[in-house]
N, C-alpha and C positions, 0 to 999 in steps of 0.2 A: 271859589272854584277857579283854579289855573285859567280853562279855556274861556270863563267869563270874565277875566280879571284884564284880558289885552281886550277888550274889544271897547272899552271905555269909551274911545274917539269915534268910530265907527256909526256911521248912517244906519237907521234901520235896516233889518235883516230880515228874511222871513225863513223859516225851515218848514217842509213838508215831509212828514212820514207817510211812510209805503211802504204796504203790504196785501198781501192778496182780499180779504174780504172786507177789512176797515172796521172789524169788532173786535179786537183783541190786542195784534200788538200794534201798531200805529197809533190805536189811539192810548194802547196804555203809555207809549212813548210823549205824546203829546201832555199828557196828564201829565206825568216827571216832570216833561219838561219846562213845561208852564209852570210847576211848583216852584223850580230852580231859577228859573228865570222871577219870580216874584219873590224867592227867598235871596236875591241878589242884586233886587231893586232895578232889573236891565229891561223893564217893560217900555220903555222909549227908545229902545234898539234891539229889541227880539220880539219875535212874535212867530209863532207855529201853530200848524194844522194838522190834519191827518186824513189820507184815503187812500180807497185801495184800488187796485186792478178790476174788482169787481165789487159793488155793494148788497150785500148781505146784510141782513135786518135783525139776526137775532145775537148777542150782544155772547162771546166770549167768556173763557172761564175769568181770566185776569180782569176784564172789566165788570165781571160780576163781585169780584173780589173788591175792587176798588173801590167800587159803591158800598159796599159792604161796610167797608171800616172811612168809609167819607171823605175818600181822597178827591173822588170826580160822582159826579151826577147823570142823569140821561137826561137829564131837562134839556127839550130840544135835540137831542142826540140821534144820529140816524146814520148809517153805513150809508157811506159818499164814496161813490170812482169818480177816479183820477180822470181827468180827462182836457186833452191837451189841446 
């Protein structure tokens, strides 16, 4: 991946995704992105979260989906806000 491929030199990084309840897309964002980051071996200079503006406990269609075919798991898993 291009945007993984300059960051070789680079100190750890962290990304956070947001989104309004923290069941859906941030964390499906987090899942990708975790996938990519470990299918590019850059797990000693990335590392992401997910939460939202507000925490909501019942889990989205997209993360139902993901479970589904065993991208991501709930173990542990709980709609988390942001909070600064």
């Amino acid at each position: 991946m291009r945007f993984l491929s300059n960051i070789q030199d680079l100190k750890m990084k962290q990304v956070l995704f947001v989104c309004l309840g923290n069941i859906c897309r941030s964390p499906g964002a987090e899942a990708v992105f975790n996938a990519l980051i470990g299918k590019n071996g850059m797990e000693n200079k990335l590392s992401c979260d997910s939460a939202g503006t507000a925490a909501y406990q019942i889990p989205g269609h997209l993360i139902r989906f993901m479970i589904s075919t065993g991208l991501i798991t709930l173990s542990g898993w709980t709609g988390r806000m942001y909070a600064i």
